[in-house]
TORZADREN-297841 format. One record per residue (C-alpha): residue in three letters; y, z, x. Coordinates in nm, 2 decimals. Example, Ala and Ser with C-alpha at 12.3 -4.5 7.8 and 13.67 -1.06 7.14 Angstrom:
<atom type="ALA" Y="-0.45" Z="0.78" X="1.23"/>
<atom type="SER" Y="-0.11" Z="0.71" X="1.37"/>
REM end
This chain:
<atom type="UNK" Y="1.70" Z="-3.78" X="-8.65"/>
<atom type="UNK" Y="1.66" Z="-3.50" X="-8.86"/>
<atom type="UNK" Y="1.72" Z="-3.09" X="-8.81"/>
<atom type="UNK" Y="1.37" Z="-3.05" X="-8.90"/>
<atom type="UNK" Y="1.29" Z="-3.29" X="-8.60"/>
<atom type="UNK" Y="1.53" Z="-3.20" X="-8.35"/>
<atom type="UNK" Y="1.43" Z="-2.87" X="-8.43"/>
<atom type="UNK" Y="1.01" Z="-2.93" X="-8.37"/>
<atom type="UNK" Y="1.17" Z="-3.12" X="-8.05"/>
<atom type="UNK" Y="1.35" Z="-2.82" X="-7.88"/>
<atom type="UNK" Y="1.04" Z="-2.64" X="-7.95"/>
<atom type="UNK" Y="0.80" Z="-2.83" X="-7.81"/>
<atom type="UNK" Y="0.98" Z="-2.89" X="-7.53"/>
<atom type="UNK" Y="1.05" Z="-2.52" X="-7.47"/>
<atom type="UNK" Y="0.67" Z="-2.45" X="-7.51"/>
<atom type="UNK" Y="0.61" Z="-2.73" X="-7.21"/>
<atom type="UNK" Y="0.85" Z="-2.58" X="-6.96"/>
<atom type="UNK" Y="0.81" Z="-2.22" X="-6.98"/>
<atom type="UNK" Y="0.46" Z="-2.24" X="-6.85"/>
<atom type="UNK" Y="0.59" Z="-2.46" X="-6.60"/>
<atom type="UNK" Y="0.86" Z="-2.20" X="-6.49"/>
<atom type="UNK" Y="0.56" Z="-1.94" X="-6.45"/>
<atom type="UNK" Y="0.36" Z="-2.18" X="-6.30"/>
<atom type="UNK" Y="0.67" Z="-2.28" X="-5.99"/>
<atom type="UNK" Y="0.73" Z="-1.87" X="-5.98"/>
<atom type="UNK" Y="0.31" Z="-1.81" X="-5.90"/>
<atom type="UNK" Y="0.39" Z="-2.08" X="-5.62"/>
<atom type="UNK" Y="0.62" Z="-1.94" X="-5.50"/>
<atom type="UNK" Y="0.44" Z="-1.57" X="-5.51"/>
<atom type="UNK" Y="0.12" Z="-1.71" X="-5.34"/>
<atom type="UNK" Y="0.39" Z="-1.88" X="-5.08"/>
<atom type="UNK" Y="0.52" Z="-1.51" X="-4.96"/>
<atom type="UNK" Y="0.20" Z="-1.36" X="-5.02"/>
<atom type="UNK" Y="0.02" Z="-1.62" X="-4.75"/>
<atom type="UNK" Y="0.32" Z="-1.53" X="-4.51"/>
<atom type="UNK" Y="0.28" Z="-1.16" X="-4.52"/>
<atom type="UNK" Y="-0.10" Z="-1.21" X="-4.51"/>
<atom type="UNK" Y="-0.06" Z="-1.41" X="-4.17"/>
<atom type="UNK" Y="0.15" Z="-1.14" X="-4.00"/>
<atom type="UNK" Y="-0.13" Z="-0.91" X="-4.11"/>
<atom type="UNK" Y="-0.41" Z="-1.11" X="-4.00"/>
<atom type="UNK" Y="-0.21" Z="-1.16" X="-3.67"/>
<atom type="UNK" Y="-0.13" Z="-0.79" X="-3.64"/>
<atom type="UNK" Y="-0.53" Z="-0.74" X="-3.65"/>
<atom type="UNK" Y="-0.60" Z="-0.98" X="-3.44"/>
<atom type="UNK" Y="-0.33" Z="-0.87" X="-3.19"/>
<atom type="UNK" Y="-0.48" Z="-0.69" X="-2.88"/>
<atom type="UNK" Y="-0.45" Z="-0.34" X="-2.79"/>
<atom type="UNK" Y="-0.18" Z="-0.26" X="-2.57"/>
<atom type="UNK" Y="-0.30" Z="0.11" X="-2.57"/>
<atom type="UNK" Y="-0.62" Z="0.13" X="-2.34"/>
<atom type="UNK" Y="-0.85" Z="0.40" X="-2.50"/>
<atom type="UNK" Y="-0.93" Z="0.73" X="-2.31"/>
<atom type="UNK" Y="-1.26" Z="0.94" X="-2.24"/>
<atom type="UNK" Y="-1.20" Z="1.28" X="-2.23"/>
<atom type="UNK" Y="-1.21" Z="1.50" X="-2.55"/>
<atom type="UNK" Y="-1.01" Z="1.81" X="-2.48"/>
<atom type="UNK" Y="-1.15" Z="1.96" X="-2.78"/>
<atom type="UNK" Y="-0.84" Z="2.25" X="-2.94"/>
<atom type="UNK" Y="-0.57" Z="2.24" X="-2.72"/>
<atom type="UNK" Y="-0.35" Z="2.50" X="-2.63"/>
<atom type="UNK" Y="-0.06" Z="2.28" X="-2.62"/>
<atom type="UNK" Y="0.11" Z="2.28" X="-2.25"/>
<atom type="UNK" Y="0.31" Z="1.94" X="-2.22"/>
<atom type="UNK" Y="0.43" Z="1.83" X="-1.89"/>
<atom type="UNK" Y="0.62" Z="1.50" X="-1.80"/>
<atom type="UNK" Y="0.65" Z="1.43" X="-1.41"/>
<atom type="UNK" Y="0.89" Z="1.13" X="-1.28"/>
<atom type="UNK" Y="0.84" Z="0.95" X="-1.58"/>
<atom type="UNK" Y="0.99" Z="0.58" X="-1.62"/>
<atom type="UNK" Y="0.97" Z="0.36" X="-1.90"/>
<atom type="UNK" Y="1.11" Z="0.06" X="-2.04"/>
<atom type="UNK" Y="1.01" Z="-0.16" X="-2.39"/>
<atom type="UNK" Y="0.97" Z="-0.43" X="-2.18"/>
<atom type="UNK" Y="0.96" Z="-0.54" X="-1.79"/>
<atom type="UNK" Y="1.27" Z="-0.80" X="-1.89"/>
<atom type="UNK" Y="1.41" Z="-0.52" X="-2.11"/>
<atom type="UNK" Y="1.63" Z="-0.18" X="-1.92"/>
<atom type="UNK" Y="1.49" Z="0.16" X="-1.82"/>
<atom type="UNK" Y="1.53" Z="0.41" X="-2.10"/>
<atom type="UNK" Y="1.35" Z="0.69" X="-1.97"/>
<atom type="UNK" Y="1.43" Z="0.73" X="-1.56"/>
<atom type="UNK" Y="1.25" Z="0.94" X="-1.35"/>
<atom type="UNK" Y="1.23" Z="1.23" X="-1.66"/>
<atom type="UNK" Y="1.07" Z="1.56" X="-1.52"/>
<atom type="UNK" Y="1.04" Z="1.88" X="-1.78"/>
<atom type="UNK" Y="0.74" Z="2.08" X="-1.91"/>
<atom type="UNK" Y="0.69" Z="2.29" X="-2.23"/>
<atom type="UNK" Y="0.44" Z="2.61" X="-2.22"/>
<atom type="UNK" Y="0.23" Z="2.67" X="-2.50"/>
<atom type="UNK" Y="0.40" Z="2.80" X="-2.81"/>
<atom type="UNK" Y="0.71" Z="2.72" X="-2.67"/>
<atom type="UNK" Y="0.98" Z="2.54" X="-2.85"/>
<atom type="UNK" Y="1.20" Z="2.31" X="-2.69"/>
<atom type="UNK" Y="1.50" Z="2.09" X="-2.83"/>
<atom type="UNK" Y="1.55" Z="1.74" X="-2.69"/>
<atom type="UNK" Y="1.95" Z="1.69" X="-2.70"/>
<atom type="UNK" Y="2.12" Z="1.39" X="-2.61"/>
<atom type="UNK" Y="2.35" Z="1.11" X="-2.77"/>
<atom type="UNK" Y="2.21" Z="0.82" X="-2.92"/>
<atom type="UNK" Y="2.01" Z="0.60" X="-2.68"/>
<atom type="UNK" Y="1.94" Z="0.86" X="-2.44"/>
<atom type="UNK" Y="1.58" Z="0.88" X="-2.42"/>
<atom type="UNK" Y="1.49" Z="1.15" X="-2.75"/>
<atom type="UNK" Y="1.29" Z="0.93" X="-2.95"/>
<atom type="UNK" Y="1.11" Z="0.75" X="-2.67"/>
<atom type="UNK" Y="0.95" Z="1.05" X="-2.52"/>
<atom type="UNK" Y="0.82" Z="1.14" X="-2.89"/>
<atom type="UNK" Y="0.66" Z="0.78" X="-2.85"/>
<atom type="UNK" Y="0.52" Z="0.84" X="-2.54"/>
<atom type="UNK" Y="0.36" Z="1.18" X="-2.61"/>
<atom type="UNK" Y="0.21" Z="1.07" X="-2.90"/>
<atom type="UNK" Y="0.10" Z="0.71" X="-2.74"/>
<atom type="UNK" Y="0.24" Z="0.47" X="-2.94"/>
<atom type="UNK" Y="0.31" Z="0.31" X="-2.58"/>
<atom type="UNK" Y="0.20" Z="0.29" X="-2.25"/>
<atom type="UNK" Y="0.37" Z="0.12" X="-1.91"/>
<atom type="UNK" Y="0.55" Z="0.43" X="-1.79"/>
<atom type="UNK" Y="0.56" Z="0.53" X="-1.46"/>
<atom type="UNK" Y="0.53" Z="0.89" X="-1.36"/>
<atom type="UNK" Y="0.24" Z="1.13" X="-1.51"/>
<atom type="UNK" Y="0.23" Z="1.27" X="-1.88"/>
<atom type="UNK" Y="-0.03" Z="1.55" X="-1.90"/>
<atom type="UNK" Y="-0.13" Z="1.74" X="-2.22"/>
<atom type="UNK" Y="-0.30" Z="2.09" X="-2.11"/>
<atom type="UNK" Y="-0.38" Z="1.94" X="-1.75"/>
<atom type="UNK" Y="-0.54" Z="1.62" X="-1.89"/>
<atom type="UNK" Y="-0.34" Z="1.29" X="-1.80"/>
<atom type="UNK" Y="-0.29" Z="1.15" X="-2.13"/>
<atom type="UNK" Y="-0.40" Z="0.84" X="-2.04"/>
<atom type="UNK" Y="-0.73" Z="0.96" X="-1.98"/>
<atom type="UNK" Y="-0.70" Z="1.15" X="-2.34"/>
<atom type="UNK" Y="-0.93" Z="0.99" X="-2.64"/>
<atom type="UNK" Y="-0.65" Z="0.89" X="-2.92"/>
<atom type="UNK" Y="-0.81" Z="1.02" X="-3.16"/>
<atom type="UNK" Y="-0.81" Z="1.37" X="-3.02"/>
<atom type="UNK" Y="-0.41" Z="1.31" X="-2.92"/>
<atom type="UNK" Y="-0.36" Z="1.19" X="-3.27"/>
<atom type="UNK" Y="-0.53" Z="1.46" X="-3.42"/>
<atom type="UNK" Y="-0.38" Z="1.77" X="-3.18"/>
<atom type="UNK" Y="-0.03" Z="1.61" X="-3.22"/>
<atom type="UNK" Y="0.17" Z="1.56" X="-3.55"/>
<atom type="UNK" Y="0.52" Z="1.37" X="-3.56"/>
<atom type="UNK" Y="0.72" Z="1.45" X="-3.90"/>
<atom type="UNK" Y="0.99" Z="1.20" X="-3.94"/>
<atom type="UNK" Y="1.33" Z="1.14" X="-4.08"/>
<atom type="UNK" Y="1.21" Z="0.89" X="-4.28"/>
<atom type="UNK" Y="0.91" Z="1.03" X="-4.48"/>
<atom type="UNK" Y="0.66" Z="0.79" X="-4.58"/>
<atom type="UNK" Y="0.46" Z="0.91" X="-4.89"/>
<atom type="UNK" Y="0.18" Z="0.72" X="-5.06"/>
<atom type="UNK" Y="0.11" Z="0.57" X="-5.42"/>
<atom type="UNK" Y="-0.08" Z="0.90" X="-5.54"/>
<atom type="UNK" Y="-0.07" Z="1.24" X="-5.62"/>
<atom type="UNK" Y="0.10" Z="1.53" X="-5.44"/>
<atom type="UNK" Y="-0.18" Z="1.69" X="-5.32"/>
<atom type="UNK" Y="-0.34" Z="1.39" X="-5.17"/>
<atom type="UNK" Y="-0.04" Z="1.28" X="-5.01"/>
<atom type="UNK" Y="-0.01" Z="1.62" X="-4.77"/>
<atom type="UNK" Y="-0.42" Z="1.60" X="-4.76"/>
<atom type="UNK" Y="-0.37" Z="1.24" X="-4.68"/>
<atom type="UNK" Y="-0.71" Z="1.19" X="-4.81"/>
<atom type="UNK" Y="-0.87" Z="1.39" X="-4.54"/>
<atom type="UNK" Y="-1.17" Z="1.52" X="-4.70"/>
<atom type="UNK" Y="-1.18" Z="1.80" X="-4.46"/>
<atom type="UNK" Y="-0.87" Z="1.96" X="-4.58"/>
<atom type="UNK" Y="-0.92" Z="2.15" X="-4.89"/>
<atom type="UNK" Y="-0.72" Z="2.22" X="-5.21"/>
<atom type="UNK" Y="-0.68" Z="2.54" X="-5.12"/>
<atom type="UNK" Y="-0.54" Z="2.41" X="-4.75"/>
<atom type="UNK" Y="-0.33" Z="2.18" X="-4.94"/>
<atom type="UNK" Y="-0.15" Z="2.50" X="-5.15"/>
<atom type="UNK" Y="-0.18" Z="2.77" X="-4.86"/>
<atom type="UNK" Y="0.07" Z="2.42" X="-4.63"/>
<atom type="UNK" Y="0.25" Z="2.37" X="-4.96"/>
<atom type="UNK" Y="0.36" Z="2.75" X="-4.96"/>
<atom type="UNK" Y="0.42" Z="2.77" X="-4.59"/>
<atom type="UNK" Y="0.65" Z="2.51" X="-4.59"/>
<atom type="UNK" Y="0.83" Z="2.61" X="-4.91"/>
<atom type="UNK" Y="0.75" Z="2.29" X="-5.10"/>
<atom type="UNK" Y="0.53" Z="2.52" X="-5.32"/>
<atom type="UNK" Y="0.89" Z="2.59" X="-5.48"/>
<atom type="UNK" Y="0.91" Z="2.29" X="-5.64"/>
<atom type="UNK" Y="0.59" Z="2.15" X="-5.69"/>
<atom type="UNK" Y="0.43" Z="2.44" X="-5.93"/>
<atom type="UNK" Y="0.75" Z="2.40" X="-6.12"/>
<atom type="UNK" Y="0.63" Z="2.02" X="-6.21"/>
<atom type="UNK" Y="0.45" Z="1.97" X="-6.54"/>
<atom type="UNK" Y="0.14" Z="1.84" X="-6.37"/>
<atom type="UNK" Y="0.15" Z="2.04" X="-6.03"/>
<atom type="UNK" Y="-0.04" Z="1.91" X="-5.77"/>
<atom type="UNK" Y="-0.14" Z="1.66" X="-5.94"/>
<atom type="UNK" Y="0.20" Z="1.51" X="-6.01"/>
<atom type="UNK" Y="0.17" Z="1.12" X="-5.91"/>
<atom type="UNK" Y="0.44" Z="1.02" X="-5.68"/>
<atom type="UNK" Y="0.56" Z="0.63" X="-5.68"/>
<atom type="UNK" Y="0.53" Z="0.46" X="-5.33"/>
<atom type="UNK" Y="0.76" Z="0.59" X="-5.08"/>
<atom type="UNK" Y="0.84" Z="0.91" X="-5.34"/>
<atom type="UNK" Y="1.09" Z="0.73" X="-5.51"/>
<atom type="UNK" Y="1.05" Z="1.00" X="-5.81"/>
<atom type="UNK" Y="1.15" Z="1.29" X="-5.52"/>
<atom type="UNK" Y="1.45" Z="1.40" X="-5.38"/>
<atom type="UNK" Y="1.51" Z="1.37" X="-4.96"/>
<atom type="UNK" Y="1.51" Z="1.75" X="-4.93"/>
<atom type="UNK" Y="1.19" Z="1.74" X="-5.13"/>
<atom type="UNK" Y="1.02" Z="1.48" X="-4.95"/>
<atom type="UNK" Y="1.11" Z="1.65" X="-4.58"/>
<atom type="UNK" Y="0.95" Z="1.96" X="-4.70"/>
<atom type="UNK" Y="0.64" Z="1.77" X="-4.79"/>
<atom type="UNK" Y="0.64" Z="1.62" X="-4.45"/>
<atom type="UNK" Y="0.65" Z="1.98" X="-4.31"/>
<atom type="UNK" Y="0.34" Z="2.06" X="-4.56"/>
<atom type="UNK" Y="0.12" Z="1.77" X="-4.39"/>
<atom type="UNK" Y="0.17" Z="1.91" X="-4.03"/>
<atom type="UNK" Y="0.08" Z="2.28" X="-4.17"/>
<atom type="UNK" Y="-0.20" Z="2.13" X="-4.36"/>
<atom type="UNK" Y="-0.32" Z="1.93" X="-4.01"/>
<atom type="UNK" Y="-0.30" Z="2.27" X="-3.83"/>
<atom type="UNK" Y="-0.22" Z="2.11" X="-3.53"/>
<atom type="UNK" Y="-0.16" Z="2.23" X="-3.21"/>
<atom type="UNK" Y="0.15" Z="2.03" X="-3.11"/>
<atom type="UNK" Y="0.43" Z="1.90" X="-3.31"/>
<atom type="UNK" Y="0.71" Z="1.65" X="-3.28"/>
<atom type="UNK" Y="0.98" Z="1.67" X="-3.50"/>
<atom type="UNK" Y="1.21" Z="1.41" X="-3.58"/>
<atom type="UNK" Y="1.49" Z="1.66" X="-3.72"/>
<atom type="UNK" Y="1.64" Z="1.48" X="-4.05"/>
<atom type="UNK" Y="2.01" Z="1.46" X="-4.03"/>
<atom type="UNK" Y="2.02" Z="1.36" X="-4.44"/>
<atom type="UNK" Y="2.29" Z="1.52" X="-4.66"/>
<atom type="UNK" Y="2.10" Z="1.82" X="-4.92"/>
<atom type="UNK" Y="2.23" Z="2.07" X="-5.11"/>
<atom type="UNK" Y="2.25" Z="2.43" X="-5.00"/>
<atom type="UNK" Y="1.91" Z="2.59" X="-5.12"/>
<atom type="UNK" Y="1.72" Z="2.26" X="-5.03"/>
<atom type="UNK" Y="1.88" Z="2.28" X="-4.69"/>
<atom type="UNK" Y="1.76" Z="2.67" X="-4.64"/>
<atom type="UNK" Y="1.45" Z="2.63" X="-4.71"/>
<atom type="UNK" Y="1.39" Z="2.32" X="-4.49"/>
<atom type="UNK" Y="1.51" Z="2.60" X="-4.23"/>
<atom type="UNK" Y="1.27" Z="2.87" X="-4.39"/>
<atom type="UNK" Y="1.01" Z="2.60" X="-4.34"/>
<atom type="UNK" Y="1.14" Z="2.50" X="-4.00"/>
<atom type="UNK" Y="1.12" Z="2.82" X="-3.90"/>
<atom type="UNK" Y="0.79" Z="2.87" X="-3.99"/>
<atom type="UNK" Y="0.68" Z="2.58" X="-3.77"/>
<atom type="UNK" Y="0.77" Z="2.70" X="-3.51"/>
<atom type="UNK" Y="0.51" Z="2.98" X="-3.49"/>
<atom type="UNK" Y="0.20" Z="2.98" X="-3.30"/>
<atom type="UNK" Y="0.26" Z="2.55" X="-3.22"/>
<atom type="UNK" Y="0.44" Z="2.38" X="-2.94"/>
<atom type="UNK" Y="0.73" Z="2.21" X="-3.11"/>
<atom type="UNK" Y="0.94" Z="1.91" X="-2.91"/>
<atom type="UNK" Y="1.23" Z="1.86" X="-3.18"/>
<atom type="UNK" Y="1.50" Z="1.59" X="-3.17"/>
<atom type="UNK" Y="1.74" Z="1.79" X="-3.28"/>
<atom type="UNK" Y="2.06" Z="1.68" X="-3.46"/>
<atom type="UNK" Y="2.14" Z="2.02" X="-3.65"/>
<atom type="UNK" Y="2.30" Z="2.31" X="-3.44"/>
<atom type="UNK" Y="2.14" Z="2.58" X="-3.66"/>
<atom type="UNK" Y="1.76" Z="2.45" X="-3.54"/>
<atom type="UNK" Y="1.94" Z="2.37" X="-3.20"/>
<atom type="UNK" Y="2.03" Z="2.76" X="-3.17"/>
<atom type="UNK" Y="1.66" Z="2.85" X="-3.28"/>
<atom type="UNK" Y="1.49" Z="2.64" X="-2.96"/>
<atom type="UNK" Y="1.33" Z="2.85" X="-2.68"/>
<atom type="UNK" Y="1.50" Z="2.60" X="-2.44"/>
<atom type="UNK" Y="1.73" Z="2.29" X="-2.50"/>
<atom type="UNK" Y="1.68" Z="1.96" X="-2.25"/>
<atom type="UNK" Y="1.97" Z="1.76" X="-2.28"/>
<atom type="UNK" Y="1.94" Z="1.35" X="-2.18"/>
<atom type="UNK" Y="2.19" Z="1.13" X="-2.09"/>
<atom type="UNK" Y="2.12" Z="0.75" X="-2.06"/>
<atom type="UNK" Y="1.73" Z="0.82" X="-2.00"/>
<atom type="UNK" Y="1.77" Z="1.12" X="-1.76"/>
<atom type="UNK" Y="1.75" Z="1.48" X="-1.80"/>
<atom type="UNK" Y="2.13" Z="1.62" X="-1.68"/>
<atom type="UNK" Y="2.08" Z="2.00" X="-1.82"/>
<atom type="UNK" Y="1.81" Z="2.24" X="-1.94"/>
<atom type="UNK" Y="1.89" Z="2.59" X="-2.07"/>
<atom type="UNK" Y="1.89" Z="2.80" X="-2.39"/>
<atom type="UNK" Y="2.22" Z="2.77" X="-2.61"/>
<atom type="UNK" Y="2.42" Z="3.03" X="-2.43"/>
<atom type="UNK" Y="2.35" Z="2.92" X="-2.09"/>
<atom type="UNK" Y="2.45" Z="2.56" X="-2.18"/>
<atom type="UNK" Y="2.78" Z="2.65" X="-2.33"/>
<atom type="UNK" Y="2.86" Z="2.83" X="-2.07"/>
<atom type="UNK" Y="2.80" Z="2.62" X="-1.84"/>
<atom type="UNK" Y="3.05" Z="2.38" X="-2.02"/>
<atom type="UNK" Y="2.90" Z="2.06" X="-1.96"/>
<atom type="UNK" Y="2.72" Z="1.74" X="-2.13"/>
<atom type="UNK" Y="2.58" Z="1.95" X="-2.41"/>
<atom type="UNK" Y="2.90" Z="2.15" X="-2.51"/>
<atom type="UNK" Y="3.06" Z="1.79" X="-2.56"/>
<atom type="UNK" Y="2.77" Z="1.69" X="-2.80"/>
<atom type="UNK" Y="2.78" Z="2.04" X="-2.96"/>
REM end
């Protein structure tokens, strides 16, 4: 055999198995693809385990009561919320305190509906919640979350989140509430800036503030926050306060608070302990009291 031959042989067979390597690797593609398309299609065609409501409160003030309530995942599955009795005036802000597993995060759940089952009575301004149209609960109460989720797209449509009845001029007057205006007109393309999935190209202190710029955007009446607990530098981390802060005016805010300075801000503090409220009282009262919350504090 000669070099010209062995050569023309390695070729050729090079030029056979590389379209068989991308052919095996599209198999394999379509293979994941059809998995994640089942879970979809069996996510759709799950049913509802959150009965719809009638009532359409219309703006609400924002009074949120919980009486005796009970709830667990799942009837095989333990209580994590036992017999939980506390109630929050409008405007008022109140910070849910307790170690992890105590209850915090569930009653977020709950108020916003993401489950039903409990026990006990849940009313938002004197309306069972039940009884409440999700759409109207989803639209009078915001959650912001430790983890952010942003959107393939610009900045501005990701606190607009496409809502075409929020304008630009919503979009900047949120942006500058909640401080993110401090970075954002410092970006080449502004509000326009396109952001990867999940923000990749921003930072976490940057992302948070965005969060805080769709609830201000959303105007609405009753917000959950999800304190973030992520490590940021010193001027990100004051104006996440500044912005904080700033929620907190003229909205009912439930926060599950993990910071002491947004602790210390709270019009009351309700701490849980394994699913049941053991203490209610502003900062002071608590730490003198000496009990369950001056151990978490």
């Amino acid at each position: 055999m000669t070099i010209g031959l062995l050569v023309a042989f390695v070729e050729y067979l090079g030029r056979i198995f590389v379209p068989i390597r991308e052919f095996t690797g599209r198999i394999a593609a379509i293979q994941h693809a059809t998995a994640a398309l089942e879970r979809v299609f069996n996510l759709l065609d799950s049913e509802d385990r959150v009965a719809e409501g009638t009532i359409d409160p219309g703006k609400i003030q924002g009074e949120v009561r919980f009486d005796g309530v009970t709830f667990a995942y799942a009837k095989d599955r333990p209580t994590v919320l036992e017999d939980v009795s506390f109630a929050v005036k409008p405007g008022e802000v109140v910070a849910l305190v307790g170690a992890t597993g105590s209850g915090k995060t569930t009653i977020g759940k709950l108020l916003t509906r993401l489950y039903d089952g409990y026990e006990g009575s849940i009313t938002l301004d004197g309306h069972e919640l039940k009884d409440v149209q999700l759409g109207a609960i989803r639209d009078q109460i915001a959650v912001v979350h430790q983890d952010v989720y942003l959107f393939d797209g610009t900045i501005g449509e990701n606190i607009q989140l496409w809502n075409p009845a929020i304008s630009l001029p919503d979009v900047q007057r949120a942006a500058r509430s909640s401080r993110a205006a401090s970075f954002i007109e410092a970006l080449p393309d502004g509000y326009d800036t396109h952001l990867t999935e999940r923000g990749g190209n921003l930072s976490t202190g940057q992302r948070q503030l965005l969060a805080i710029a769709r609830v201000m955007a959303r105007d609405a009446s009753v917000v959950v926050l999800d304190e973030a607990t992520a490590s940021v530098d010193s001027l990100t981390e004051r104006l996440i306060d500044e912005a904080v802060a700033t929620l907190f005016e003229q909205r009912t805010v439930i926060v599950i608070a993990h910071r002491l300075s947004t602790i210390r801000k709270a019009d009351r503090i309700i701490v849980l302990h394994r699913g049941q409220v053991v203490e209610q009282g502003t900062h002071d009262q608590l730490m003198a009291m000496g009990g369950r919350y001056k151990l978490l504090v």
